[in-house]
DRENSETOR-170430 format. One record per residue (C-alpha): residue in three letters; x, y, z. Coordinates in steps of 0.001 Angstrom, whole numbers, plus 500000, padded with zeros to 6 digits. Layout:
<logus>
ALAXYZ/...
</logus>
This chain:
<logus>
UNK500000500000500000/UNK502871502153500483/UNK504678503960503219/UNK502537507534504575/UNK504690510549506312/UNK502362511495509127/UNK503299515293510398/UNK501635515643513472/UNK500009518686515913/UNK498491518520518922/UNK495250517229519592/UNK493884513467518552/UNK493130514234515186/UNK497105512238514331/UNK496326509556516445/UNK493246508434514058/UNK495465509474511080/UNK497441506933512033/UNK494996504110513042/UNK493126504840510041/UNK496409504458508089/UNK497466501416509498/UNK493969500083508368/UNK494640500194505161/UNK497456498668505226/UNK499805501342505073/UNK503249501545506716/UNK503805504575508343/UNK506154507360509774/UNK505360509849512264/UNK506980512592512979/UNK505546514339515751/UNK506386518344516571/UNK508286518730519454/UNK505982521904520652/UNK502958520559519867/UNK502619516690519375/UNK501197515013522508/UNK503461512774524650/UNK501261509570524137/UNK501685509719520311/UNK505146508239520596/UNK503119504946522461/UNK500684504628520182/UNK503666504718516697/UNK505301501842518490/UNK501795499934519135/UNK500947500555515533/UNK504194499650514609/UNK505236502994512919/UNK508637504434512653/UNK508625507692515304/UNK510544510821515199/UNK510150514030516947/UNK511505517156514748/UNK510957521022516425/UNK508896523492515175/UNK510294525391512488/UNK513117522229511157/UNK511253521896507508/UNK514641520654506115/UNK515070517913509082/UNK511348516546508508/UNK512312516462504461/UNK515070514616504797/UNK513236511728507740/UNK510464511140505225/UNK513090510701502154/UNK515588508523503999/UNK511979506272505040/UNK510800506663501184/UNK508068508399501730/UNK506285510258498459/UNK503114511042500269/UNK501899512589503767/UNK499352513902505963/UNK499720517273508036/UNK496958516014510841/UNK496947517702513975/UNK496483521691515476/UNK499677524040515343/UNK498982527238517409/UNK499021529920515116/UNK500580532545516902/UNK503620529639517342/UNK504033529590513965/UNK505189533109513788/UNK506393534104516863/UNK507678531043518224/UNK509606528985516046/UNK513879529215515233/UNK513802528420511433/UNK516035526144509532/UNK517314527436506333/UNK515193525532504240/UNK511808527136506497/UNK513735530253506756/UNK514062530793502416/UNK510191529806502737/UNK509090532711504842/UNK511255535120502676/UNK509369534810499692/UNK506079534672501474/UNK503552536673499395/UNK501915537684503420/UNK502671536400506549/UNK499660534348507296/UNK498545530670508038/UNK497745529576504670/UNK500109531448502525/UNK502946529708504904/UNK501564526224504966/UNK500771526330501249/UNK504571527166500667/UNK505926524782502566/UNK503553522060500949/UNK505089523448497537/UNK508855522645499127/UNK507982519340500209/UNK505973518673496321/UNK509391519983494801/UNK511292517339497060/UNK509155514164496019/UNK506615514581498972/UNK502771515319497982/UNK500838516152500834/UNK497136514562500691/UNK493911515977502116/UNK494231515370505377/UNK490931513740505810/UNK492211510995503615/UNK491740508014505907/UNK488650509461508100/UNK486115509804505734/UNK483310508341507833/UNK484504511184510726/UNK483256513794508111/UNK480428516084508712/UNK476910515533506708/UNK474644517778505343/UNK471747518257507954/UNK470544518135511370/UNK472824515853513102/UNK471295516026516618/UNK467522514624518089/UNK466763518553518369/UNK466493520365515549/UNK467384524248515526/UNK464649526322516498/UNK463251529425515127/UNK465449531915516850/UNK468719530035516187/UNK467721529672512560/UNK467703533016512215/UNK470762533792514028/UNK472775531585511668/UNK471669532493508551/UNK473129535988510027/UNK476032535039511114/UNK477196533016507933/UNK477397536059506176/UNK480028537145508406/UNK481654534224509284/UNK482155533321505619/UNK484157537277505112/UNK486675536431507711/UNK487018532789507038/UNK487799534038503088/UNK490238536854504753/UNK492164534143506417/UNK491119535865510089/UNK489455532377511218/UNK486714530306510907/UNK484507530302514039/UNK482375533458514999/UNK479525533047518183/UNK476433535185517150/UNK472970535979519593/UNK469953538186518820/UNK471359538982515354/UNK474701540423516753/UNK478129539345516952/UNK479302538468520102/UNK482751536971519261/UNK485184536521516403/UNK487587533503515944/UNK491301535247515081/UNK494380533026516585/UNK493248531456519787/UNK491130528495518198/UNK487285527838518765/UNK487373526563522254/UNK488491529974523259/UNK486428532073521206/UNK482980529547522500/UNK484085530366526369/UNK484845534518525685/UNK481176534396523962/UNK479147532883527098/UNK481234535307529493/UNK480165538318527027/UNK476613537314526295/UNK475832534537528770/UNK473562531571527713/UNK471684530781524471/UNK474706532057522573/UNK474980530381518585/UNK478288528689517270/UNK478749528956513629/UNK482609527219512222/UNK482757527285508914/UNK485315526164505926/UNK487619528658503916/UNK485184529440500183/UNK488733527495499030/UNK489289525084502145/UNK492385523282501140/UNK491397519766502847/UNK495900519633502983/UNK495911521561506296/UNK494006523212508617/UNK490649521696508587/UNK487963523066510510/UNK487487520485513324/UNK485216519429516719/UNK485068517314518994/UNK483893516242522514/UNK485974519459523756/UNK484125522009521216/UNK480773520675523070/UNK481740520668526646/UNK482910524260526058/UNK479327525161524897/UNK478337523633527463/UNK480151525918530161/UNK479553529002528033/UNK475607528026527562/UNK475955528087523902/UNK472462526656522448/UNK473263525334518722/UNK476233525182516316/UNK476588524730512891/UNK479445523162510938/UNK480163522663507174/UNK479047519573505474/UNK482162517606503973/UNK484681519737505461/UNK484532519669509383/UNK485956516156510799/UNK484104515708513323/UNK487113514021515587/UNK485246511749518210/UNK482221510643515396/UNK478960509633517275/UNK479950510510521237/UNK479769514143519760/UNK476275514212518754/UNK475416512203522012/UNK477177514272524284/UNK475163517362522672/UNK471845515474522637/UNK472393515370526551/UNK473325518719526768/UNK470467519823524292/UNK472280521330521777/UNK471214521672518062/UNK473703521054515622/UNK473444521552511766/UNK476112520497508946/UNK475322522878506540/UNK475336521704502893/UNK477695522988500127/UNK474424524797498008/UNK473731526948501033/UNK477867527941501561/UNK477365529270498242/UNK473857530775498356/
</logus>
C-alpha cells in the first residue's frame, strides 16, 4: 500500500490518522512536533508499529530529509499548530527560513501552502488530510435529536454572512452570534476559546457557527470538533452550532452528537448549496 509521512500537531486528530492508516494497510512514519505533538503519540507509533521521530517546530529541512531517507512520496499534516507559534515562536532552519522570505503575506495559509510546495518539489505530495477518516466527516443536515429552532435559525443564517468574510480573509473560521449580533470573532486562539469569551460576554443561548475557507484546502488546517468544542458550549451556555458539510471532521464521530443530545444542543452540517447561496 505504500509507506505515509504522518506530520503531526496537537490534539487526537494524528492519532486516528494513524489508526486509520494502518487500516489500510499502510506503513507509516510519524513525525511528531516537538511543541505541539502530545506525549502519548510516541506509544501509540510503536503499538501501531510505525517508525517515530520528533523534529521542532520550524526544522522543515530535518522533517524532508526523515520522510526521504523512510521513502516516503506522500503525507498527511493532521493535527492543530497554534498559530501565533508559527510566527512568533519557532527558530527556522534554512530551508523554512528561504520559505518565509518569499512569502507573498505572513499568514497561516500562505505559509503552509509554501511549505507544501517545498515538500511537492522534494518528492513529497501532501494529501487531504481527511484521507483516511472519511466516515469522521460532517453531513449535510441536522445531526442532533433537536432540531434548531426558530430563533437560532435566524441567528445563523446571520452570522454566515460574516463568518464566511473572515474565514475568506484568512482571520478564522469560528464566529459566536445571539439576537442577530456578533458576540465573538475567531482570530488566533482556536474555537474553544472564542465559545468560552462568547458565554462570558453574552451569557447563555449564545449560537456557534465554524465554517470552511470558500477554498478550504482539505491539505491543512481543517475546521474540526470534537467532545471538547461541546463541553465548552456547554460551560459558556451556547444553544446550537453549525458546521460545514464535507469539510469539518468531526474528531470523536457519534459521542459528539450524544454528548450534545444530553446537553440539548442543536447542531446543523450545513450543505455545500447553502455555503454558496
Amino acid at each position: 500500500m505504500g509507506r505515509i509521512g504522518l506530520i503531526a500537531g496537537n490534539g487526537r486528530f494524528p492519532f486516528l490518522v494513524l489508526r486509520g492508516a494502518r487500516s489500510l494497510g499502510h506503513d507509516v512514519t510519524v513525525i511528531a512536533i516537538q511543541e505541539e505533538a502530545f506525549p502519548e503519540l510516541e506509544q501509540a507509533a510503536r503499538d501501531a508499529g510505525a517508525d517515530f521521530h520528533i523534529v521542532s517546530l520550524g526544522h522543515l529541512g530535518t522533517c524532508i530529509r526523515i520522510l526521504k531517507s523512510a521513502g516516503v512520496t506522500r503525507a498527511v499534516m493532521a493535527g492543530q499548530v497554534k498559530h501565533v507559534k508559527i510566527f512568533s515562536g519557532i527558530i527556522p532552519d534554512l530551508t523554512l527560513l528561504s520559505v518565509i522570505a518569499r512569502l507573498p503575506a505572513r499568514n497561516t495559509d500562505a505559509l503552509i501552502a509554501a511549505v507544501a510546495g517545498v515538500m511537492r518539489d522534494s518528492g513529497i505530495e501532501l494529501l487531504d488530510s481527511t484521507a483516511f477518516l472519511q466516515p469522521l466527516v460532517a453531513p449535510a443536515g441536522v445531526l442532533t435529536d433537536r432540531m434548531p429552532d426558530e430563533h437560532e435559525h435566524e441567528d445563523f443564517q446571520f452570522g454566515y454572512r460574516m463568518a464566511d468574510a473572515i474565514a475568506a480573509l484568512d482571520i478564522g473560521q469560528t464566529i459566536a452570534v445571539k439576537h442577530k449580533a456578533v458576540v465573538a470573532v475567531e482570530a488566533m486562539e482556536g474555537t474553544d476559546e472564542v465559545i468560552g469569551r462568547a458565554g462570558h460576554l453574552a451569557g447563555p443561548g449564545v449560537r456557534v457557527i465554524k465554517v470552511a475557507k470558500p477554498n478550504q484546502d482539505m491539505r491543512f488546517d481543517v475546521p474540526v470538533i470534537g467532545i471538547a468544542t461541546i463541553q465548552a458550549m456547554r460551560v459558556a451556555g451556547a444553544s446550537a452550532l453549525s458546521i460545514d458539510a464535507g469539510r469539518t471532521l468531526v474528531l470523536d464521530g457519534d459521542h459528539v452528537f450524544r454528548s450534545a443530545n444530553e446537553a440539548g444542543i442543536a447542531i446543523v452540517g450545513r450543505a455545500r448549496d447553502e455555503r454558496h447561496g
